[in-house]
C-alpha positions, -999 to 999 in steps of 0.1 A, spaced: 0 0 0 10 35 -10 -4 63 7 -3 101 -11 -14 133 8 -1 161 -14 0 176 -49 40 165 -55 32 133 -44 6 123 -65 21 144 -97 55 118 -89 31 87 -87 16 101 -123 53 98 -136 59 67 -116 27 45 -133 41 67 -167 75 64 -175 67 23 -175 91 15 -147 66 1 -124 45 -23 -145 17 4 -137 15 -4 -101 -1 -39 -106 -13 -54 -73 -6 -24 -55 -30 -3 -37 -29 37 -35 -48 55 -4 -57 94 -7 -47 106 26 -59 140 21 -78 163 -2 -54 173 -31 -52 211 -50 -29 204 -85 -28 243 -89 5 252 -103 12 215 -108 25 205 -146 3 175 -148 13 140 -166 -22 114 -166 -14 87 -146 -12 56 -170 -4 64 -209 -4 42 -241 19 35 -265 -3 40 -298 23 21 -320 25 -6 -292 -9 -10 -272 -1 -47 -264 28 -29 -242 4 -21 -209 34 -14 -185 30 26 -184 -9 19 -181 -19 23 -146 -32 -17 -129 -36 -13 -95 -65 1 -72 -63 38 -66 -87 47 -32 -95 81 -28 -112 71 6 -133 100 -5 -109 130 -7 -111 154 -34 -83 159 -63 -89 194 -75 -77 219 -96 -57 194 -126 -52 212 -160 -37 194 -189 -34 208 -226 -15 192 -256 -17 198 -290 0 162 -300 -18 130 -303 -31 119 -273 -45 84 -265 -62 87 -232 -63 117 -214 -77 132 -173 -62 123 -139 -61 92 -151 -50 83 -192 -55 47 -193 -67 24 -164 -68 -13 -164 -74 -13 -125 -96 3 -97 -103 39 -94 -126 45 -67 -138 61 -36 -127 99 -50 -144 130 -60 -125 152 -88 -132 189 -93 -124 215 -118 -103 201 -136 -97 214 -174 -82 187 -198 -83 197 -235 -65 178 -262 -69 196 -295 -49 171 -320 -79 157 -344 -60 122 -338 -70 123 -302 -89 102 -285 -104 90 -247 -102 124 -231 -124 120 -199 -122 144 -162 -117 115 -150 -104 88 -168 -96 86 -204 -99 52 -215 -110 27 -188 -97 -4 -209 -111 -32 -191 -107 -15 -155 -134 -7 -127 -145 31 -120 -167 34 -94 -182 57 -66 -163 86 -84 -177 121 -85 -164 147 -108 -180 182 -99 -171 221 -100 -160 237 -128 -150 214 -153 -140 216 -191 -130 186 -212 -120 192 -244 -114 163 -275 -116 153 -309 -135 116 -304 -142 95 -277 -145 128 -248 -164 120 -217 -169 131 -179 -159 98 -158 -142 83 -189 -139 91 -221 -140 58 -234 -144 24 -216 -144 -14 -222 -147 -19 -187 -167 -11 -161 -184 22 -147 -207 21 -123 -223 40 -86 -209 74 -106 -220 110 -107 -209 142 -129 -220 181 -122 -208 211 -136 -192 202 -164 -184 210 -202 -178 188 -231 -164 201 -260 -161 174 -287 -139 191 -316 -149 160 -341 -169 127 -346 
């Protein structure tokens, strides 16, 4: 178990589950220990895919991630490159749950883009649930663009979205 209780910490775990170092933190449990404000923080989603290579699931986060019902707040993250699965969370094959997320702004403008989610981007086979995403919220893609996820193969469920935007720049 790995327990995170400020902005620093969880932007390291991001680049932890990310740079593919960590097999995405499979069988490993993450506790919230406090509420979290991201302001001023240069975010990275926790968990990315390799478009060339998306058999290669070791930078996709795996393991369960327990907010224990604090609050991440405050995340913005903007590119203009291809993006395959973007929010707090790019691409999930484990547990998110337990966790509210608020104003958070995550725009991805590249018409190649796709999964962009406050949330999640692409929950590929993974479990999202008792999640809130509330405040002010803008999410910003070309295809797939959701609230909780922006695309998902697994499963969603006990989840609730308020206050938020989505702007879907394409199909």
């Amino acid at each position: 178990t790995i327990e995170i209780g400020t902005a620093g910490g969880l932007a390291q775990f991001a680049l932890n589950v990310s740079d593919g170092s960590r097999n995405g933190y499979e069988d490993t449990t993450i506790k919230l220990t406090d509420d979290i404000d991201c302001s001023g923080i240069e975010w990275t989603p926790i968990g990315l895919a390799d478009p060339d290579n998306m058999t290669d699931t070791s930078r996709m986060f795996k393991g369960t991630f327990n907010g224990k019902g604090h609050i991440i707040s405050n995340i913005t993250y903007t590119s203009g490159d291809p993006v395959l699965g973007a929010g707090v969370f790019g691409m999930n094959l484990g547990t998110v749950k337990h966790l509210t997320v608020e104003n958070v702004n995550i725009s991805c403008t590249d018409t190649n883009s796709m999964a962009i989610g406050g949330v999640v981007g692409f929950n590929m086979d993974g479990d999202i649930h008792d999640v809130m995403l509330t405040g002010d919220n803008i999410i910003t893609g070309s295809a797939a663009v959701g609230g909780i996820a922006g695309g998902s193969t697994g499963k969603i469920h006990d989840c609730n979205v308020d206050g938020t935007k989505i702007n879907v720049t394409g199909d």
